[in-house]
VOLUMLO-223530 format. One record per residue: residue number from 1; z, x, y of N, C-alpha, C, O in turn. Coordinates in nm, 3 decimals, padded with zeros to 5 digits, m for minus. Last residue first. Layout:
<r NUM,<Z,X,Y>,<Z,X,Y>,<Z,X,Y>,<Z,X,Y>> ...
This chain:
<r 109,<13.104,m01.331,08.044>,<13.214,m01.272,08.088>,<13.266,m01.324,08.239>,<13.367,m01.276,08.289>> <r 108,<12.853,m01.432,08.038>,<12.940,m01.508,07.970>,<13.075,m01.447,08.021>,<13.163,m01.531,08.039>> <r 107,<12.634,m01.298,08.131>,<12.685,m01.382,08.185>,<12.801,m01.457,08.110>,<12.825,m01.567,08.159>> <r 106,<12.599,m01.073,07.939>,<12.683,m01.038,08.036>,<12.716,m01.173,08.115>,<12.826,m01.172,08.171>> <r 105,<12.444,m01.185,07.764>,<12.599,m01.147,07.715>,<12.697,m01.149,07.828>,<12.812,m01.192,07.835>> <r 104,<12.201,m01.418,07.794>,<12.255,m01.319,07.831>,<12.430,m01.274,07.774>,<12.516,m01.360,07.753>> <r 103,<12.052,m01.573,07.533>,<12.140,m01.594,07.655>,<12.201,m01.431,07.675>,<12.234,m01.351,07.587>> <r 102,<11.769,m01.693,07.398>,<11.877,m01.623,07.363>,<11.967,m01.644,07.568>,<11.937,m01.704,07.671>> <r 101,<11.543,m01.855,07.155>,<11.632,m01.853,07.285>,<11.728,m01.789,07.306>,<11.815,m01.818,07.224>> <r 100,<11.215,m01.765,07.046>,<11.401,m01.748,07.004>,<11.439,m01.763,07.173>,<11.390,m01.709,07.272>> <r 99,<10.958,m01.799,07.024>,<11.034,m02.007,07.040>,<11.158,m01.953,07.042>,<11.247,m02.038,07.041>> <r 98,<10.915,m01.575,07.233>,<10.843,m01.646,07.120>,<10.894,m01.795,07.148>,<10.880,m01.873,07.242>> <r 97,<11.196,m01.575,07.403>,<11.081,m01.478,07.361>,<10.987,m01.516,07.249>,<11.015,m01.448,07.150>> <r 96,<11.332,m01.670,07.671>,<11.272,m01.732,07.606>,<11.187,m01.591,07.541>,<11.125,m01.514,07.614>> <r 95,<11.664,m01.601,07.799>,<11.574,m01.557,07.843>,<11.478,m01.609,07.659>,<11.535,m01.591,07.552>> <r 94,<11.903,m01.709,08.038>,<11.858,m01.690,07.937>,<11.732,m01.604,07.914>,<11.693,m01.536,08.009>> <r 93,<12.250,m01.705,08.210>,<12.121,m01.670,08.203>,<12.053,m01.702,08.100>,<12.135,m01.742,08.017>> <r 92,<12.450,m02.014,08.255>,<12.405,m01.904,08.170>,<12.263,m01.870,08.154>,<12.174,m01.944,08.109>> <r 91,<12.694,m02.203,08.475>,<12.518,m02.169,08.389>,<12.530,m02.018,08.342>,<12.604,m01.930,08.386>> <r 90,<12.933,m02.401,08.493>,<12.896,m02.296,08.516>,<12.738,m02.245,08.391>,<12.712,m02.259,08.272>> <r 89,<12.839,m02.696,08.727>,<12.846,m02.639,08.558>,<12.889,m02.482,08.587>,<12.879,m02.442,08.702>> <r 88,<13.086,m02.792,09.022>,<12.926,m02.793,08.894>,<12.986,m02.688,08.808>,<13.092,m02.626,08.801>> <r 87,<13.315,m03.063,09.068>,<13.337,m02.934,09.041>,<13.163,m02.898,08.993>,<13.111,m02.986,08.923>> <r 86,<13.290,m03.351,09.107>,<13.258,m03.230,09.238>,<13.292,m03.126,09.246>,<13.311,m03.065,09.351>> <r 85,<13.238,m03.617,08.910>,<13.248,m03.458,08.923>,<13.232,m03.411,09.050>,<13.128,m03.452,09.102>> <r 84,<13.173,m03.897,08.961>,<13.272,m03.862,08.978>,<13.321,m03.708,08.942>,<13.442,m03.684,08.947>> <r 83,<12.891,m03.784,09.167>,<13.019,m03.833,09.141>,<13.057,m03.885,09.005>,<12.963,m03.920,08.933>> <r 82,<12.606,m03.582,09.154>,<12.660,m03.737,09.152>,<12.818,m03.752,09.140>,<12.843,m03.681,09.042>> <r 81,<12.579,m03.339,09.126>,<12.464,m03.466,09.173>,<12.516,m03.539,09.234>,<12.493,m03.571,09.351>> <r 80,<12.665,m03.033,09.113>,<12.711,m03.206,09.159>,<12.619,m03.250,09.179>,<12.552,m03.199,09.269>> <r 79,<12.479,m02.777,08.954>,<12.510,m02.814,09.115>,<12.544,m03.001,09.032>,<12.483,m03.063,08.944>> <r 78,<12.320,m02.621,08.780>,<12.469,m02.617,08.738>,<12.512,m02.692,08.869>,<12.623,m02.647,08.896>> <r 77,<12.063,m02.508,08.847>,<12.172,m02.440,08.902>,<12.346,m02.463,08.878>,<12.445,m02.399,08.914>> <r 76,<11.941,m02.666,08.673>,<11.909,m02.535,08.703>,<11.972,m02.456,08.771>,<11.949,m02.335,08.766>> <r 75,<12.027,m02.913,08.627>,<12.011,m02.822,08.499>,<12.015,m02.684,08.563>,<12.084,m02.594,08.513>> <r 74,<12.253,m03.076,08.792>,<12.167,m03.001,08.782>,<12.144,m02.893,08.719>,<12.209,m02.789,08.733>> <r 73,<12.431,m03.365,08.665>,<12.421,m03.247,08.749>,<12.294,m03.150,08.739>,<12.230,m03.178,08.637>> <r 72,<12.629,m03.655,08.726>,<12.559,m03.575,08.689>,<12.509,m03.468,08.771>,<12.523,m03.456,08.892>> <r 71,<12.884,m03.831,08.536>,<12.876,m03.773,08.650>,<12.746,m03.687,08.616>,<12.736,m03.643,08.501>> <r 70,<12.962,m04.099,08.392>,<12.824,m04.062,08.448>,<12.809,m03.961,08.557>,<12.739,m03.984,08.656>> <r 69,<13.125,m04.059,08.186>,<13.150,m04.173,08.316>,<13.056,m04.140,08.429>,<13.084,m04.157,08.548>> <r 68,<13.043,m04.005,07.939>,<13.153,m04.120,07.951>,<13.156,m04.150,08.095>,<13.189,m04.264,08.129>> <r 67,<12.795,m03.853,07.917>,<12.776,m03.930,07.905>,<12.893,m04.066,07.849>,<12.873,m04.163,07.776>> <r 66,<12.653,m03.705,08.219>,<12.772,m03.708,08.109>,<12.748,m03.848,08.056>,<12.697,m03.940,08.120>> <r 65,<12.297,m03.603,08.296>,<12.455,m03.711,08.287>,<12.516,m03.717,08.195>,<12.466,m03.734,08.084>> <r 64,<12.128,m03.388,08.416>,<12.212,m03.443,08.268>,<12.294,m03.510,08.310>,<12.381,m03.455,08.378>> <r 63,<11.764,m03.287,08.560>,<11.959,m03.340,08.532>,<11.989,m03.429,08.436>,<11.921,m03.516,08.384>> <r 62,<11.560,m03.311,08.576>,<11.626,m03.171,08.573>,<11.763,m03.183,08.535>,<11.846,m03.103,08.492>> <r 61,<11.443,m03.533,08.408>,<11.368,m03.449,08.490>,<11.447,m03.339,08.485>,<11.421,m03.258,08.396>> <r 60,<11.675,m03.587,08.200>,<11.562,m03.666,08.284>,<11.552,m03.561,08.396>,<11.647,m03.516,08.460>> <r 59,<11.912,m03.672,07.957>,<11.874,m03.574,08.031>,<11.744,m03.631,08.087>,<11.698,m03.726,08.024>> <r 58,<12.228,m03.824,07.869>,<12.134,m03.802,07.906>,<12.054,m03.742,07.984>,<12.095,m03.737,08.100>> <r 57,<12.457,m03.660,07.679>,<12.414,m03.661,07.719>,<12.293,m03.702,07.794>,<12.218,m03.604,07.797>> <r 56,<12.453,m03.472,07.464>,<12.431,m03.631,07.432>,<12.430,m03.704,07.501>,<12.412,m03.821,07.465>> <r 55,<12.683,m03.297,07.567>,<12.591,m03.280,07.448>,<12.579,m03.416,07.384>,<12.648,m03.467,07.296>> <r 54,<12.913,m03.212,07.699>,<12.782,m03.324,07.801>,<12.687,m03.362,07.700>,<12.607,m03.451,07.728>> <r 53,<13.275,m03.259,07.611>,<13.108,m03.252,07.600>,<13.006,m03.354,07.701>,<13.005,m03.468,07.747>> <r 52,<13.469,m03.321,07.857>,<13.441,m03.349,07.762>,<13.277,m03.281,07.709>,<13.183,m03.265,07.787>> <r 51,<13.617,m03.320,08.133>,<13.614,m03.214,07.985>,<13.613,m03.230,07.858>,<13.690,m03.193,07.769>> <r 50,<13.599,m03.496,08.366>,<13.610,m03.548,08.221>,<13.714,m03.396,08.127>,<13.829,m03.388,08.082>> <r 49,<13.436,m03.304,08.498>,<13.529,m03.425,08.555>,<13.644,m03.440,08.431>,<13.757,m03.390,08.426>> <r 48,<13.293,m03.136,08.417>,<13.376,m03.084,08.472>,<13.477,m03.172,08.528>,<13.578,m03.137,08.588>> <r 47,<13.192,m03.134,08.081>,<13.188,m03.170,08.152>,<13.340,m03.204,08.332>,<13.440,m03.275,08.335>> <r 46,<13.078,m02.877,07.917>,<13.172,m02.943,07.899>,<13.161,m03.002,08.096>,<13.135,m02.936,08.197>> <r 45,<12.895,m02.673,07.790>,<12.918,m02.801,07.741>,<13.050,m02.823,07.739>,<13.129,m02.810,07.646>> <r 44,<12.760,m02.451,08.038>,<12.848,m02.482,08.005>,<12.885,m02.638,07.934>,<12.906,m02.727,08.016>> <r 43,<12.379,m02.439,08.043>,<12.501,m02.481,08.101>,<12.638,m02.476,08.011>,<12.616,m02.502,07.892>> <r 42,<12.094,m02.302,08.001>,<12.185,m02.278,08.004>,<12.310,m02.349,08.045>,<12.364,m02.263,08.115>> <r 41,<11.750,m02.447,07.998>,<11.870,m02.426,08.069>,<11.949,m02.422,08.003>,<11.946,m02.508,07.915>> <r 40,<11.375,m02.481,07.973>,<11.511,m02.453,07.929>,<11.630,m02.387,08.003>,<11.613,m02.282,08.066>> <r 39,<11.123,m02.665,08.161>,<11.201,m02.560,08.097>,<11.327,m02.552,08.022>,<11.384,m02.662,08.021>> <r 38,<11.159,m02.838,08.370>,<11.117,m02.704,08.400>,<11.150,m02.657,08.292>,<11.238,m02.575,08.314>> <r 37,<11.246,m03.103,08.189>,<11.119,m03.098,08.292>,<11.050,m02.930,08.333>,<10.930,m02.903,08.330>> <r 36,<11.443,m02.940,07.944>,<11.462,m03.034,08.049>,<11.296,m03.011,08.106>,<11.231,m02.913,08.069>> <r 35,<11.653,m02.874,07.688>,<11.517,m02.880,07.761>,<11.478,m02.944,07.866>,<11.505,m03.061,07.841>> <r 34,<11.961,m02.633,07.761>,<11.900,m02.794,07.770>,<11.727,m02.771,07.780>,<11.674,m02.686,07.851>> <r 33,<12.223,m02.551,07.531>,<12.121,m02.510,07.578>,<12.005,m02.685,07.600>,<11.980,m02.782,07.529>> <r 32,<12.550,m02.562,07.609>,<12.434,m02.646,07.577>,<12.315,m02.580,07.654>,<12.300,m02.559,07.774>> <r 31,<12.807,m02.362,07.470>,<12.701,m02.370,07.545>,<12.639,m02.444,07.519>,<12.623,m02.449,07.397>> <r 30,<13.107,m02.307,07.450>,<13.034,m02.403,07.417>,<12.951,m02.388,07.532>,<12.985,m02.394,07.651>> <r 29,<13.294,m02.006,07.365>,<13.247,m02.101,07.504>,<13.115,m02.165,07.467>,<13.016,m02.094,07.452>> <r 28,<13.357,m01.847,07.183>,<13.432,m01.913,07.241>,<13.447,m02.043,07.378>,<13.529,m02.113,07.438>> <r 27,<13.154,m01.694,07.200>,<13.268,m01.614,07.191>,<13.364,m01.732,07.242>,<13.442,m01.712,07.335>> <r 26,<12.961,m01.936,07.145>,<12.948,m01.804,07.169>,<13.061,m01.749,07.199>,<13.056,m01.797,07.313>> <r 25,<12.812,m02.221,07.024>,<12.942,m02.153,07.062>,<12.883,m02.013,07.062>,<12.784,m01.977,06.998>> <r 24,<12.562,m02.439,07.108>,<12.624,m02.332,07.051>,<12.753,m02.341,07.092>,<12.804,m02.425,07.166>> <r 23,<12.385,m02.764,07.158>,<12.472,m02.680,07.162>,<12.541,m02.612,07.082>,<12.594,m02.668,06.987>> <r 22,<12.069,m02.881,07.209>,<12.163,m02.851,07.127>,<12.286,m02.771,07.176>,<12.249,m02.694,07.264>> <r 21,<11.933,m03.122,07.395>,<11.971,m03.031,07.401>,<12.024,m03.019,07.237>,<12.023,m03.113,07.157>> <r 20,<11.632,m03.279,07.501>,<11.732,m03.299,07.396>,<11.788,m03.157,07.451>,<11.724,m03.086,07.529>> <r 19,<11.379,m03.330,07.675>,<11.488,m03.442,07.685>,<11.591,m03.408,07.644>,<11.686,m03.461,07.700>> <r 18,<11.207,m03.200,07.382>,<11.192,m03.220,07.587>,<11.280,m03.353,07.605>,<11.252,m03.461,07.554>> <r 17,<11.354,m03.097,07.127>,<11.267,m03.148,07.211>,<11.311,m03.178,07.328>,<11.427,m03.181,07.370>> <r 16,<11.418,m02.775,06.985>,<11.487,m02.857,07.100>,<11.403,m02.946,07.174>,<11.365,m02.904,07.283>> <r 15,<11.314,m02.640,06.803>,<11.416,m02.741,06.720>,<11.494,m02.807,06.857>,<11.599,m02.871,06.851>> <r 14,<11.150,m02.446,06.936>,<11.117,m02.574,06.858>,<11.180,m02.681,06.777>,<11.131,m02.773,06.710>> <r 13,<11.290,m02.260,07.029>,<11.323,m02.370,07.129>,<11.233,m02.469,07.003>,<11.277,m02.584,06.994>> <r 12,<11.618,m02.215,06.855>,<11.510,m02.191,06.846>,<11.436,m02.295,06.906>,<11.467,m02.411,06.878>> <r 11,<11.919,m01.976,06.973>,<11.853,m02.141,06.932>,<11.697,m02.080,06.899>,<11.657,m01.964,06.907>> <r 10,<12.050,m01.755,07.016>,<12.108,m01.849,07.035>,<12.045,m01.969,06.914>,<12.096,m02.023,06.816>> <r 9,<12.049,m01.374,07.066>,<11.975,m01.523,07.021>,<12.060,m01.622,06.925>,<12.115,m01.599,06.817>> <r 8,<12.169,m01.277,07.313>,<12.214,m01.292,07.192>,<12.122,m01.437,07.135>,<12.133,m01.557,07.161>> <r 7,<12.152,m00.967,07.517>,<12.065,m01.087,07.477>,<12.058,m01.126,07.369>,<11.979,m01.072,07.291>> <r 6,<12.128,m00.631,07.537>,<12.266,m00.771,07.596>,<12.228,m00.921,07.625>,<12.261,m00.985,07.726>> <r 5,<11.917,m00.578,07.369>,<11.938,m00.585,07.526>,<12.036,m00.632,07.617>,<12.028,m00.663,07.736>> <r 4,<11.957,m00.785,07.197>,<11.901,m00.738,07.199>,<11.893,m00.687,07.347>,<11.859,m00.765,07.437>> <r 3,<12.144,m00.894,06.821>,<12.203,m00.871,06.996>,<12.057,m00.749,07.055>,<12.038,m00.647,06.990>> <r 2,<12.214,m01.156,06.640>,<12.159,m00.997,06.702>,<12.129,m01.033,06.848>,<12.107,m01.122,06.930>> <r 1,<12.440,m01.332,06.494>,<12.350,m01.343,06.606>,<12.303,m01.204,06.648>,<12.393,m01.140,06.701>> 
């Protein structure tokens, strides 16, 4: 993964349609990068009730629901929607340059 600015390209957003996510690993921490209504988002893939992957997930306008016991949350800040989670995501900066998606380094620490 090259590293540009403390900015590790991740994904490529044309292999992420509107609705879909994919998810990485990065030093150890499963990231789902999400397309969602605004854009692309950063979240932690794993779900804070559960701890399970959110990757598959359904996604709709800004938010993802897990997808074993429906807790959901907000793409853009990682915030509780819904129950049965009332822990949120932790999120990861990014930053879009062409179609390369990359994520900040420093937010991962």
């Amino acid at each position: 993964m090259p590293e540009n600015n403390n900015f590790l390209s991740v994904a490529d957003t044309s292999d992420i349609e509107l609705g879909h996510s994919q998810s990485v690993q990065i030093d150890g921490i499963d990231i789902l990068i999400c397309h969602a209504e605004d854009g692309f988002f950063a979240v932690e893939d794993l779900c804070t009730h559960s701890m399970i992957p959110l990757c598959g997930g359904q996604i709709e306008g800004n938010y993802i629901m897990c997808p074993l016991h429906g807790a959901v949350f907000d793409l853009t800040d990682g915030s509780v929607q819904s129950p049965p989670a009332f822990e949120d995501l932790r999120t990861f900066k990014l930053k879009i340059d062409g179609t390369s998606i990359s994520i900040d380094s420093d937010s991962l620490k």
